[in-house]
LOPAVEX-695921 format. One line per field, with one value per residue (C-alpha): x, y, z. Coordinates in nm, 3 decimals. Layout:
% residues N
xx	c(X	...) .
yy	c(Y	...) .
zz	c(Z	...) .
% end
This chain:
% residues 321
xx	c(-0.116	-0.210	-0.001	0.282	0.362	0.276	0.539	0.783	0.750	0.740	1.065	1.243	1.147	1.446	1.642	1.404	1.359	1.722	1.711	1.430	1.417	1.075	1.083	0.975	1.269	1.523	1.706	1.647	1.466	1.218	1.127	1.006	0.839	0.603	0.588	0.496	0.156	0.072	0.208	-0.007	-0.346	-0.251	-0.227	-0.609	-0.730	-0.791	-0.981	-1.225	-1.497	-1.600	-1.967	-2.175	-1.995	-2.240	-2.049	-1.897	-1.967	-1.690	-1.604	-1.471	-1.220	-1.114	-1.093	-0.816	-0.623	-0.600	-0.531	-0.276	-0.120	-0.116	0.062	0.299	0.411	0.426	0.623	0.880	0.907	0.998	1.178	1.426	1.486	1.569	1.800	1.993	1.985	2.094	2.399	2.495	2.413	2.709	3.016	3.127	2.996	2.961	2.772	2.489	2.506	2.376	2.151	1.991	1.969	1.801	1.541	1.462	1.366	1.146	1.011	0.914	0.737	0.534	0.455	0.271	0.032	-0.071	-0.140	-0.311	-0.514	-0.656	-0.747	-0.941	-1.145	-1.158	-0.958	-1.148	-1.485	-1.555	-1.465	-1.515	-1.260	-1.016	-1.034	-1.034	-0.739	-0.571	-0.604	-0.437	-0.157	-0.128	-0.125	0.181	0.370	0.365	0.469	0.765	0.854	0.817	1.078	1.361	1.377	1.506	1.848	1.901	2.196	2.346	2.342	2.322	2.639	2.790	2.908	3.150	3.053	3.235	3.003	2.716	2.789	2.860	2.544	2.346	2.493	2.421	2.068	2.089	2.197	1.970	1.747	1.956	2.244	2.024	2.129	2.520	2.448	2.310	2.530	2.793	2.577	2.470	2.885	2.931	2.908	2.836	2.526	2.397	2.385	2.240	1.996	1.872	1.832	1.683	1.415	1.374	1.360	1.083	0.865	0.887	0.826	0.488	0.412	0.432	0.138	-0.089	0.069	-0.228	-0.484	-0.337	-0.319	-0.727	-0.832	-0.634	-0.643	-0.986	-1.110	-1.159	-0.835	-0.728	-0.937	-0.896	-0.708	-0.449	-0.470	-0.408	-0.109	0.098	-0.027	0.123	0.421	0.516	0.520	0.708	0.988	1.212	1.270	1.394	1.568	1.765	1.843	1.924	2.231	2.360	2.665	2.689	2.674	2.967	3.131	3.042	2.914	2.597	2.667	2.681	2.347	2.195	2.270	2.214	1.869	1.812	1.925	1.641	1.365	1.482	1.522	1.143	1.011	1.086	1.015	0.675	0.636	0.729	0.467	0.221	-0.130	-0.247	-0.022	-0.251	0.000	0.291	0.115	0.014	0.376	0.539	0.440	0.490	0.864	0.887	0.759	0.992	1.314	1.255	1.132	1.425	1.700	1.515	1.602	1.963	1.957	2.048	2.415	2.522	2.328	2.541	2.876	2.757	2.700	3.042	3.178	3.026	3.125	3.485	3.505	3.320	3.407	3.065	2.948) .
yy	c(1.286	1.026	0.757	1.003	1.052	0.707	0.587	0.842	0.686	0.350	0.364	0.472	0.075	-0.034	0.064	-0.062	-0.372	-0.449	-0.407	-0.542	-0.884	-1.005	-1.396	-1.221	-0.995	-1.259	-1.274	-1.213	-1.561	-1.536	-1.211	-1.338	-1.624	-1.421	-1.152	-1.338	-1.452	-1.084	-0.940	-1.213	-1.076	-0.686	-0.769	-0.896	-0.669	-0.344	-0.565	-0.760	-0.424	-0.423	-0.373	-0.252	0.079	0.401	0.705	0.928	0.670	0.776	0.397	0.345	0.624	0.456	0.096	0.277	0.443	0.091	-0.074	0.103	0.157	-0.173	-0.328	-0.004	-0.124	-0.533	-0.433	-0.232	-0.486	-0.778	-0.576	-0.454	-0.843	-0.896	-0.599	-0.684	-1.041	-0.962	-0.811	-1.040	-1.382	-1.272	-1.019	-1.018	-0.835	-1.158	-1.336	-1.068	-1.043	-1.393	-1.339	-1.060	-1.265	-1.522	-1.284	-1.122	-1.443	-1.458	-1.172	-1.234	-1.487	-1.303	-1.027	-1.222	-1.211	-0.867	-0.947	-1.270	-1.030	-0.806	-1.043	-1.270	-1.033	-0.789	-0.487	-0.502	-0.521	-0.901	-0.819	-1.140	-1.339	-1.063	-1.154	-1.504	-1.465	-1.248	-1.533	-1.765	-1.474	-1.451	-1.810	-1.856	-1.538	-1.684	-2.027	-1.874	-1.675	-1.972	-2.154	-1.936	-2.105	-2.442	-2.280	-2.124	-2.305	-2.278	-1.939	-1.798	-1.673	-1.842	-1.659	-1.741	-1.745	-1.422	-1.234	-1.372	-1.232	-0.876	-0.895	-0.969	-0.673	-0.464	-0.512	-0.376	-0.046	0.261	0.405	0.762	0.582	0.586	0.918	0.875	0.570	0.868	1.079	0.843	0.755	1.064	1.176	0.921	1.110	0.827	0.767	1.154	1.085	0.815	0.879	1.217	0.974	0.737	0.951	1.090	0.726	0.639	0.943	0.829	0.460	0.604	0.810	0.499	0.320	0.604	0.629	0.388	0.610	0.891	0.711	0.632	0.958	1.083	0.829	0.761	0.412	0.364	0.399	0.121	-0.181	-0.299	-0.596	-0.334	-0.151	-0.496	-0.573	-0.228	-0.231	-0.622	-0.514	-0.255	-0.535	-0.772	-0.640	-0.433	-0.794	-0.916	-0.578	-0.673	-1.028	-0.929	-0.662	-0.903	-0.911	-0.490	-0.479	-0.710	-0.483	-0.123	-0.183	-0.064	0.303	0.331	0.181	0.317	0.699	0.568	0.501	0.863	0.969	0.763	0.870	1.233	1.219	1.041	1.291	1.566	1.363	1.309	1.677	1.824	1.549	1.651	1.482	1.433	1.174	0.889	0.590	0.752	0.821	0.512	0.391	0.654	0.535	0.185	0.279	0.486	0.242	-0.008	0.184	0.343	-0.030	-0.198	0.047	0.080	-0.349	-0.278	-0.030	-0.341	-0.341	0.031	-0.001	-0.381	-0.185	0.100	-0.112	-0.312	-0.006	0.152	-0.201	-0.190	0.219	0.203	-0.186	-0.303	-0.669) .
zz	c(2.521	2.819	2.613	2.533	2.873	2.961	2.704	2.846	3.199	3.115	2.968	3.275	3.483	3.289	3.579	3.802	3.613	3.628	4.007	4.139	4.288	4.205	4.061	3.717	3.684	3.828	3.448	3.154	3.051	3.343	3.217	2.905	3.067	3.302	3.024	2.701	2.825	2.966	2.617	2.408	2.682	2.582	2.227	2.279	2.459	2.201	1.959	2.200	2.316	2.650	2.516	2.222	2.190	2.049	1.865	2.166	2.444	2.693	2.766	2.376	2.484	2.809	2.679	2.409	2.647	2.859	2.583	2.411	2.789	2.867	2.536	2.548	2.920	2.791	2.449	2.664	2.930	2.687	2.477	2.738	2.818	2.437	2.347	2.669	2.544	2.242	2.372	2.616	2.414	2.138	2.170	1.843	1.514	1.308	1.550	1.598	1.213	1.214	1.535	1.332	1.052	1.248	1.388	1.050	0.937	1.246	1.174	0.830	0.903	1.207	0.981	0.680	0.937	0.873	0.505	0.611	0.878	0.618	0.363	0.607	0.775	0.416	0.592	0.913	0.756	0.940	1.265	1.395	1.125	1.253	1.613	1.545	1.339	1.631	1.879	1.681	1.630	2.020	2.063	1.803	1.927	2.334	2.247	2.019	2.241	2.498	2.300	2.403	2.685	2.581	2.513	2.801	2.921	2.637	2.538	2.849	2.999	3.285	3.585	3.826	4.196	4.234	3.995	4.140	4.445	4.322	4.098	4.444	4.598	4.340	4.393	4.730	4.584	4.656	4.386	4.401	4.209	3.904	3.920	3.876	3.651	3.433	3.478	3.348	3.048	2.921	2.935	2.600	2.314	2.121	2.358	2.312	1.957	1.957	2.129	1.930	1.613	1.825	1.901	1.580	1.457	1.667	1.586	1.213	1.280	1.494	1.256	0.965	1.179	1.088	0.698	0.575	0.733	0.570	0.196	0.267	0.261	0.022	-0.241	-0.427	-0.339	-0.748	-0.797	-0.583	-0.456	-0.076	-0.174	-0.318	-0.034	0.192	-0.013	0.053	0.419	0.411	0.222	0.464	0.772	0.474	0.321	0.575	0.679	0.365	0.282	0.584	0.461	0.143	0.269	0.523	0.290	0.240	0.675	0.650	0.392	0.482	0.834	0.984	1.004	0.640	0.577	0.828	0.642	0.330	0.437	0.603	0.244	0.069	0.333	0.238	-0.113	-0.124	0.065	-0.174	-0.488	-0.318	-0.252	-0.626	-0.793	-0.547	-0.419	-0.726	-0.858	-0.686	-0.815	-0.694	-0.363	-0.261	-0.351	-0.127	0.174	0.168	0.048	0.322	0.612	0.460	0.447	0.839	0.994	0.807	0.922	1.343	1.284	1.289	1.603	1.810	1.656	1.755	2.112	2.158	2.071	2.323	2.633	2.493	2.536	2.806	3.024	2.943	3.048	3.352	3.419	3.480	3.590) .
% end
């Protein structure tokens, strides 16, 4: 509940973010510079206890709520900086094609780090090879995310003087025009829609996280061994990024709105395949989930398309800077 709300309120500093004139909010860039290293220290901090916890000891409670609080806050900070990125950097549809492309490829490689994770420290069993292997993980992720920087000039869009100047004024504006900004936000259709799949999106891409814990207790652990298990949790981090490589060619053809129902059909048509076979069908249960967290991650990757034609859209109505 505390991190529901907190997640709720954390989302709202984007407007804040975008008008504040702290150093680390100065552009986009900066904000990943001050922010990787934080993000790297809040993706430690959950798997380093604060001392030899003891079942119930109210501190093992407290150290999850700060942790998951913390990382929630650093993940939407630098994520805000890369979805606005992401539409700024490109205008057109083929070039964020290939800028997906490009980070799907990142990604892939990031994620074989789940399936390295649980076959190093045999699915959390050796704590200590884990956080070992989550150091190295945090060192990696800040220096990639470090190299962004070196193309800043030249991806970075160049203003004139004149924008500049209205940009710095618009700083100066009060905090009550985050209420007409709103207002004009929430009159797009397109935006209302979006949103209510956006959200419903989300709640199955949370949900996924907990999918593995799920397939535990309900699957026998004789009827698959961990490394089995390691492999579908592995797989589910794996391949929505090459499902998304492999239909860079049907985005081009059908665009994104296609394949993004197509895969709300799939999740649906799982679901109730799942539900006539039933529980007992052990093979097909531990298959169903992995299908499932790779169909919902790999079609939340391509939510950066229709939110880059919004705000194209949005600027050209409203005539933002």
């Amino acid at each position: 509940m505390i991190l529901m709300i907190w997640n709720a309120l954390n989302d709202l500093t984007g407007y804040f973010h975008n008008n504040s004139k702290a150093d680390c909010c100065s552009n986009r860039h900066t904000s990943v510079l001050y922010g990787a290293p934080v993000y790297a220290i809040a993706f430690l901090l959950p798997w380093f206890p604060w001392k030899d916890y003891r079942e119930g000891d109210w501190l093992s409670g407290l150290h999850l709520v700060v942790s998951l609080c913390a990382f929630d806050s650093m993940l939407t900070f630098i994520q805000q900086a890369q979805c606005v990125l992401f539409a700024e950097i490109f205008t057109c549809y083929e070039s964020r094609l290939q800028l997906l492309k490009m980070n799907q490829v990142a990604s892939l490689v990031g994620s074989t780090s789940i399936l390295f994770c649980g076959l190093i420290s045999d699915n959390m069993e050796i704590l200590l090879n884990f956080q070992a292997t989550a150091i190295v993980i945090a060192i990696l992720a800040t220096v990639s995310l470090y190299t962004g920087m070196c193309h800043k000039s030249r991806l970075e869009p160049k203003r004139s003087l004149e924008e500049n100047l209205f940009s710095e004024s618009e700083q100066d504006l009060p905090w009550t025009s985050v209420v007409s900004l709103m207002r004009q936000i929430l009159t797009q259709k397109n935006f209302r829609l979006f949103l209510i799949m956006n959200f419903f999106q989300v709640f199955l891409l949370t949900f996924n996280n907990f999918m593995m814990i799920f397939a535990d207790n309900l699957i026998p652990k004789d009827v698959l061994p961990s490394s089995v298990r390691s492999v579908m949790y592995g797989a589910g981090f794996i391949y929505p990024q090459c499902l998304v490589l492999i239909s860079q060619s049907w985005l081009k053809k059908f665009g994104y709105y296609k394949i993004i129902l197509f895969s709300f059909y799939l999740e649906g048509t799982a679901s109730i395949v799942m539900l006539l076979l039933g529980q007992q069908c052990y093979y097909f249960l531990a298959l169903y989930p992995t299908i499932i967290m790779v169909i919902v991650q790999a079609s939340f990757c391509l939510f950066n398309l229709p939110l880059a034609d919004m705000v194209d859209a949005d600027l050209l109505k409203f005539n933002r800077q």
